[in-house]
N, C-alpha and C positions, 0 to 999 in steps of 0.2 A: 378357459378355452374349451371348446366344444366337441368333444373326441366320441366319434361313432364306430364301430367295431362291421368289419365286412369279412364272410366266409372267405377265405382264400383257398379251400381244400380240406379234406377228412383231420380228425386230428390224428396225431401222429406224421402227419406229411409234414410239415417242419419249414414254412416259410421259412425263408430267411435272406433272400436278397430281393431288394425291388429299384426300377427304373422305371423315370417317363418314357415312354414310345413313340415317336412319332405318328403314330395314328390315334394319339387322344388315352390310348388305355395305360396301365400301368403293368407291367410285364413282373413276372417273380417268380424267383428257382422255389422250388418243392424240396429241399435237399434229401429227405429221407424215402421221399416217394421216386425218385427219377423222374420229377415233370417238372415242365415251365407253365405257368398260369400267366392267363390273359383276363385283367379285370379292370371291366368299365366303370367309370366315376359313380353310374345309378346301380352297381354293385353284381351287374351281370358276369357270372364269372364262365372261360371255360377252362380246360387245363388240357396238356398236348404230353401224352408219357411220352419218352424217349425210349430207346432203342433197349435201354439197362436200366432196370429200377436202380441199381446200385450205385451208379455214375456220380452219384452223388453233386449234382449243379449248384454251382457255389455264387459267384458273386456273376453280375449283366449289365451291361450298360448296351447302349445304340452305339451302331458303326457306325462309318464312314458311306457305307453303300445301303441305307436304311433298314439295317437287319439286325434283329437282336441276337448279341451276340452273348455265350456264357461259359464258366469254366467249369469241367465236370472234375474236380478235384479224386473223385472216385476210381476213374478209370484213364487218365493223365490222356485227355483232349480235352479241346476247344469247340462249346457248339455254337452254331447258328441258327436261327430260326427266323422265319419272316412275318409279315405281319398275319400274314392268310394260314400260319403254322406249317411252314415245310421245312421240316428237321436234316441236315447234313451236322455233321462232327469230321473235325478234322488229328489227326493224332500228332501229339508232344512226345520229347525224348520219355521213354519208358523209367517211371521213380521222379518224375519230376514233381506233383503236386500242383497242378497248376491251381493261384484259387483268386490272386485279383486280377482287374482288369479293367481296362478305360480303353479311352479310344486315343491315338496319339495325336499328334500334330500334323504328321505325314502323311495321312490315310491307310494306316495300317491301325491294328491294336495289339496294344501290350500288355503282357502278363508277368504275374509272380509265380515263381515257381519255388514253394516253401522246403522241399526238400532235397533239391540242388544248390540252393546258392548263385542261381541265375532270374535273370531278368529277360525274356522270350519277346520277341514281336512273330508277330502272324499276319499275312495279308491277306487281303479279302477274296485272295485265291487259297489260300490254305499253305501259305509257303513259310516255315518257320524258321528264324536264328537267334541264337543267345547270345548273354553277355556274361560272361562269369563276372562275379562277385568277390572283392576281395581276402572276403574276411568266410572260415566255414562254420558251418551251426548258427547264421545268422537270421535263419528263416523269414528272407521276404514275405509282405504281410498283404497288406493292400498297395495302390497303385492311382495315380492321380497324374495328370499332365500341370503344370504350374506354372504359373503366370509369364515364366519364362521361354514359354516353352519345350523344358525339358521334362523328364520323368519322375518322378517323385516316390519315394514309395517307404513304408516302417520296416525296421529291421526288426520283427522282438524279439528277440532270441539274443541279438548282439544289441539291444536298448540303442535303437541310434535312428536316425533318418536320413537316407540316402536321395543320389541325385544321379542320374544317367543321362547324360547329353546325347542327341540321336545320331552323334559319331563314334558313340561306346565310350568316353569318358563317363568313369565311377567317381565320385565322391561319397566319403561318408562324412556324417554330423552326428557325435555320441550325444546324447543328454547327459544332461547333469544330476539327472535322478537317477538313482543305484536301483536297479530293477525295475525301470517304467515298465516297459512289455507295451509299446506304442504299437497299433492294430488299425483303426483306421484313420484314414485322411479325406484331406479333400481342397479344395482351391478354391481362391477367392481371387478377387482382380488384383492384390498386391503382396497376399502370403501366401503359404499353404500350411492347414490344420490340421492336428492329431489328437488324437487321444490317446492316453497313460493306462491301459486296463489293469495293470500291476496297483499304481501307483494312486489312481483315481484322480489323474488334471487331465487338461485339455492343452494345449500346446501351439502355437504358431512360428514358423521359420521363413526368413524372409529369403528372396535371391540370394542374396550375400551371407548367408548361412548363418546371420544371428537369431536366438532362439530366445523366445519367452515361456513359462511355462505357469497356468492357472493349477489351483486346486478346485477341486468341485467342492461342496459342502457337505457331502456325503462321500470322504474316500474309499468308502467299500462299496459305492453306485459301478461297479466295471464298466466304464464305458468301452463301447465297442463298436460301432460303425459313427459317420459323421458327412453331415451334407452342407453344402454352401447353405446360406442364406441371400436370394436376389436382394432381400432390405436391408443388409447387413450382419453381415454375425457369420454363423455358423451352428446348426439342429444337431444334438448328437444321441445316441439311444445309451440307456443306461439299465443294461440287464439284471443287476445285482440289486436294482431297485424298483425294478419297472415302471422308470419312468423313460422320460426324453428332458433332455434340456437346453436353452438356445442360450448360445453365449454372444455376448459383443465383443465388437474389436478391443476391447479396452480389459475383457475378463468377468466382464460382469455374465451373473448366470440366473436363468429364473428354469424353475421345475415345471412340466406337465405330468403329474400322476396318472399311468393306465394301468388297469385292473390288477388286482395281486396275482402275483403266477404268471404274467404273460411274456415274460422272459422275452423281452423285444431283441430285435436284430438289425438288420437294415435300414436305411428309411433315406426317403427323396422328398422333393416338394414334385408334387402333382400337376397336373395340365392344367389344372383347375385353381392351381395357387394354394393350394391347402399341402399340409407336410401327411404324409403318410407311409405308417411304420409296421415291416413286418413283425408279428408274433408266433415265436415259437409255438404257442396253444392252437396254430391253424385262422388264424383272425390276422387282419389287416386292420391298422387304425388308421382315421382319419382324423386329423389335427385343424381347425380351420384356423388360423395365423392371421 
């Protein structure tokens, strides 16, 4: 496959989350600089600092009301930004951590809040409420809406994957692996995906809370973020070996090798149909699929 490498930002700025945008581009937190970048498929980049370099902006997806929305796990708010770059943040209970995020079903979005042990919604008025968690040190991770409609999200801390209905009903699901440390996810029209960054598999849980779990062929590959596939499967980035790898419904896994050292992080499939993955080194790849 055909992997082209695009500037995201100075090194040291620390891509590390990206989403398609409804306006064609691909939107990505700067975690170490305090900025979101805006970069077009022919590789035009701009970048929008925020208010605190420190903020540290962690994970983005599109809202409900066409605005890119993201967690600044730094300073425990929620930003926004639009497509034209005008920045508002709105603030979380103070120690919360906020760091996943997706967009729900109801037209709000919801977050993880890793050092509370809650699960947060925000409306696109800035209006927040939580759901405690039943279990403490469980450190919610990332956060996905699932084929069922409800919330989905990794505990790693308590190795399990949990389930939030949008009337505040918690479920958890432990895995069967002693120490996964599950981190990202993601949904597909009939499951929802994880990865084992402990453990090095890949994972799918269906509605009815039965669990398969893959091994990669590299268990020291950490995987760490994880995106649907439209043709099937699911992409996920493997920082421990720099690569990405696309699994099928069935477990089967094939490797993309990108450059030594580039300690990938995030990664979506593009407007453009192609998968493209943050690199820590300041580089965005582009994968054509």
């Amino acid at each position: 496959m055909e992997v082209r490498l695009l500037s995201a930002g100075p090194p040291g700025s620390g891509p590390y989350a990206l989403t398609a945008g409804p306006d064609g581009a691909l939107w990505i937190t700067l975690v170490h600089a305090g900025q979101i970048a805006r970069l077009r498929t022919d590789g035009r980049l701009d970048a929008y600092p925020l208010d605190s370099h420190t903020c540290r902006p962690t994970q983005i997806t599109t809202g409900p009301d066409g605005a890119l929305w993201f967690t600044r796990s730094g300073d425990d708010r929620i930003g926004r930004i639009t497509t034209s770059g005008a920045v508002t943040a709105f603030p979380v209970p103070e120690g919360s951590t906020p760091f996943g995020l997706t967009a729900g079903p109801d037209g709000a979005l919801w977050f993880t809040a890793m050092s509370t042990d809650r699960i947060g919604r925000i409306t696109t008025d800035g209006q927040v409420s939580e759901f405690p968690l039943p279990q403490s040190g469980a450190m919610a991770s990332m956060i996905t809406e699932g084929p069922d409609g409800a919330l989905w999200f990794t505990l790693n801390q308590a190795h399990a994957i949990g389930r939030l209905s949008l009337d505040g009903d918690v479920q958890i699901h432990p895995l069967a692996t002693d120490g996964a440390g599950p981190v990202g996810i993601a949904a597909t029209a009939d499951a929802v995906w994880f990865v084992e960054i402990a453990a090095g598999q890949v994972g799918r849980i269906g509605p009815d809370g039965a669990i398969e779990e893959f091994a990669l062929p590299d268990r020291a590959a950490r995987p760490h973020a994880i995106t649907a596939d439209p043709n099937g499967g699911c992409w996920l980035s493997q920082w421990g070996s720099d690569s990405v790898a696309h699994v099928t419904a069935d477990g089967q896994v094939r490797e993309v090798a990108l450059p030594v050292g580039s300690e990938p992080h995030g990664l979506a499939i593009g407007p453009d149909g192609a998968l493209w993955v943050a690199l820590e080194t300041g580089s965005v790849a582009r994968i054509a699929i």
